[in-house]
C-alpha positions as MATLAB code, in Angstrom:
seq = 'XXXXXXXXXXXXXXXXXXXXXXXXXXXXXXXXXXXXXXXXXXXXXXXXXXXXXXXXXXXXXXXXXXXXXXXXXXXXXXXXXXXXXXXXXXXXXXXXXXXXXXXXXXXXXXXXXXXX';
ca = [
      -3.002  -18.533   -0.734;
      -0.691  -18.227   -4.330;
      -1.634  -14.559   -5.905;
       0.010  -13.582   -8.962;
      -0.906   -9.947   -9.413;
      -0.317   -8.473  -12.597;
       1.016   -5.704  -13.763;
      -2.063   -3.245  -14.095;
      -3.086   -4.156  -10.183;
      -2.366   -1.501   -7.559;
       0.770   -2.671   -5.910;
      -0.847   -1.632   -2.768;
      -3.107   -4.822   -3.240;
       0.570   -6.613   -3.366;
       1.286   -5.015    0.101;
      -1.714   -5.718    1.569;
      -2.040   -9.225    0.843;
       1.365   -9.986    1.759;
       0.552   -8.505    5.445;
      -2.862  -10.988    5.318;
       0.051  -13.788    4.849;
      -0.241  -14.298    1.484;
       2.310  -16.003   -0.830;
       2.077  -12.885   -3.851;
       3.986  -13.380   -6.773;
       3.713   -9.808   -8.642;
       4.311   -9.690  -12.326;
       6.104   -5.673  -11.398;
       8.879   -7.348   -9.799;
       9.407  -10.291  -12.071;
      13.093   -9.328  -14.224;
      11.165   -9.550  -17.163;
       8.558   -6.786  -16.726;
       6.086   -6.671  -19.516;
       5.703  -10.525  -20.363;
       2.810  -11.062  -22.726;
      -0.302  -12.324  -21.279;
       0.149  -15.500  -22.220;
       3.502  -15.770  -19.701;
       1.384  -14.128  -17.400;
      -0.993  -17.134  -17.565;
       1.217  -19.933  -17.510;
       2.864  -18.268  -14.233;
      -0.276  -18.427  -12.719;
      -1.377  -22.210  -14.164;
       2.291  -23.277  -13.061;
       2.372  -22.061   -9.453;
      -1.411  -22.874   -8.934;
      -2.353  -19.568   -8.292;
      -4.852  -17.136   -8.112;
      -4.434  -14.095  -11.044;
      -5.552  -10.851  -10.191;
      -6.011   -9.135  -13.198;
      -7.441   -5.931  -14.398;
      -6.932   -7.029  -18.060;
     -10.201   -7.673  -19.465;
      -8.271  -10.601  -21.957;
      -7.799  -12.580  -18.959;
     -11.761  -13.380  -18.789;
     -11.903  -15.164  -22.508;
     -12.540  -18.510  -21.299;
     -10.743  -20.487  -24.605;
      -7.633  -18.233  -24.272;
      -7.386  -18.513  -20.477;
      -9.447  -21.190  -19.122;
      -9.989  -20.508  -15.043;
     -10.374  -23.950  -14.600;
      -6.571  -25.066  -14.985;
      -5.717  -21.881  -11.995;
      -6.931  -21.585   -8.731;
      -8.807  -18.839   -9.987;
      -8.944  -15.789  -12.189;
     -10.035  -12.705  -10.386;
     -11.010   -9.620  -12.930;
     -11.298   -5.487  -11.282;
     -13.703   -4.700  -13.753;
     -14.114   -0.816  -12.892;
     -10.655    1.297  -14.877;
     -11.307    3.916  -12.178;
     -10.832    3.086   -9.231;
      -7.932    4.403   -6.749;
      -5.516    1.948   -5.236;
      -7.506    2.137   -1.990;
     -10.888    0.989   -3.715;
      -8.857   -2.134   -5.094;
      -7.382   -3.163   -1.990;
     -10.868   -2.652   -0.196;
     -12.267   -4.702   -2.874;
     -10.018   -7.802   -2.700;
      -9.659   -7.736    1.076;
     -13.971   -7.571    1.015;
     -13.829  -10.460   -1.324;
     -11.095  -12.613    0.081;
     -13.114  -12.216    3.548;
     -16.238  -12.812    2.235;
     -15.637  -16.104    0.206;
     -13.617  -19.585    0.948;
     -11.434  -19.922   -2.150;
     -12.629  -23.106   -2.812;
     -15.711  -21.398   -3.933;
     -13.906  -20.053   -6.505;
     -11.063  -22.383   -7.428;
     -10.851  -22.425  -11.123;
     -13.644  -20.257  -11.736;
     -13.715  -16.421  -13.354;
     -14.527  -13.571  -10.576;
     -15.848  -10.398  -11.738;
     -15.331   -7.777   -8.544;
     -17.396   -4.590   -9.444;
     -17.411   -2.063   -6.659;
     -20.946   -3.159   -5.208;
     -21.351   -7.018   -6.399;
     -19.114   -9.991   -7.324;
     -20.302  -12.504  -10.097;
     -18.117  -16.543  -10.137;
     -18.849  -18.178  -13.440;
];
């Protein structure tokens, strides 16, 4: 699977998923660091990826439609420790196909998920 983590992701969840065999495209080791959201966005439409966000702008559904990505995936909890995130992504990339969530906005809280 296409990840583009962004910026404010653990970038233990980027060495993780690359050693699951993902294709990750982080946003940290882009040569522009600090593109604007919108950039960060259009990566993610462009490649047909999956954005893994903890940037709560990312799930306003007229700024950044899901549907036109493979999938917006939102940390919502600011505290967690880069061990909790990876646990959290590799629970949730275990536990559902990605075609259950293609182009749809995923909530991960540390004891539920909610796809809209």
């Amino acid at each position: 699977m296409r990840i583009v983590i962004d910026e404010n992701v653990s970038y233990g969840v980027v060495e993780r998923l690359r050693m699951k065999g993902h294709d990750v495209i982080p946003i940290s080791e882009l040569p522009a660091r600090g593109i604007s959201d919108e950039d960060v966005y259009a990566l993610t439409v462009r490649e047909q990826a999956v954005l893994v966000t903890r940037d709560y702008h990312f799930t306003n559904p007229i700024r950044f439609p899901a549907e036109k990505t493979a999938g917006i995936i939102y940390i919502r909890h600011g505290n967690l420790k880069s061990e909790e995130e990876i646990m959290l992504m590799e629970n949730f990339l275990h536990e559902y196909d990605p075609e259950v969530f293609l182009g749809k906005l995923v909530t991960l809280y540390r004891d539920s998920v909610k796809i809209r």
